[in-house]
N, C-alpha and C positions, 0 to 999 in steps of 0.2 A: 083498381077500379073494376066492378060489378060491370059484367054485360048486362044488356038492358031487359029487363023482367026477371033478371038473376040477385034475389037478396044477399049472396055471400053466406048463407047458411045450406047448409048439407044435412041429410041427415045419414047415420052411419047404422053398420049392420042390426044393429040392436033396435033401432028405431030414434036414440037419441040425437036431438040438436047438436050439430058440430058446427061451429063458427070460425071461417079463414076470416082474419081482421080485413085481407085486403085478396084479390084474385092476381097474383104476381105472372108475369112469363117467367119461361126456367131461366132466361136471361137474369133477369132481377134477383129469383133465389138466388143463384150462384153470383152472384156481387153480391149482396148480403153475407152471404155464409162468407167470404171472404173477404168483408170488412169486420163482422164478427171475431173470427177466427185469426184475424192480423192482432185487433186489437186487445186479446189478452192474452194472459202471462201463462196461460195451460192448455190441459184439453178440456174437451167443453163433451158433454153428451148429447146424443144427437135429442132428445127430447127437450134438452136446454137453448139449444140451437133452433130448434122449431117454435118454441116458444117464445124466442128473442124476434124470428121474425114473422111469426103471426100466422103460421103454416100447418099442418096437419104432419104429424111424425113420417109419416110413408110418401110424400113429396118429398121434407127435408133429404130423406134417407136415400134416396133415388140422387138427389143433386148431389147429396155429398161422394156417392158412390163413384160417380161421375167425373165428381175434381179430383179423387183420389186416382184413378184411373190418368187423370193425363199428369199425375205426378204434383199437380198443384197442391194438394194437403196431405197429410198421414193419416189413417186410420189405424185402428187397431180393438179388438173384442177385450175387452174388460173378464179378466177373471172370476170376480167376484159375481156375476150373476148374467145369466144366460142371457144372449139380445141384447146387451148393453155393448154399445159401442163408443170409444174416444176421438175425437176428431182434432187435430191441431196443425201449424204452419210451422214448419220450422224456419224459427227467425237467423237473420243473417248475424253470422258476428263480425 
């Protein structure tokens, strides 16, 4: 939910429209990112992840830094191309 006289539109360094579908607390990203990240079968890119829950990459990237930090998810930097990072859970067997 939008603070009040806040449309949930940003606009970013370039001067273009950036739209958060919703103004989350980092409480709510991170339970997202980890119902996200529970329920599939890989890793996920953090621009995927941001997309899934309606957020601007450099929020997602900060919470996911975060869970990874206390151990709750893995990260790891993607070979194939610079700034790309994979995020996932390892599931219990």
């Amino acid at each position: 939910m939008t603070a009040p006289g806040r449309s949930g539109r940003k606009k970013r360094g370039d001067g273009e429209d950036m739209e958060d579908v919703r103004m989350y607390s980092e409480e709510e990203v991170r339970e997202r990112i980890m119902e996200i990240l529970s329920s599939v079968d890989g890793p996920l890119a953090t621009s995927e992840i941001a997309q899934m829950i309606g957020m601007n990459r450099r929020v997602t990237l900060r919470a996911l830094q975060k869970l990874a930090i206390e151990g709750k998810i893995k990260g790891r930097r993607a070979k194939v191309a610079k700034g790309l990072w994979l995020w996932w859970v390892e599931q219990a067997e």
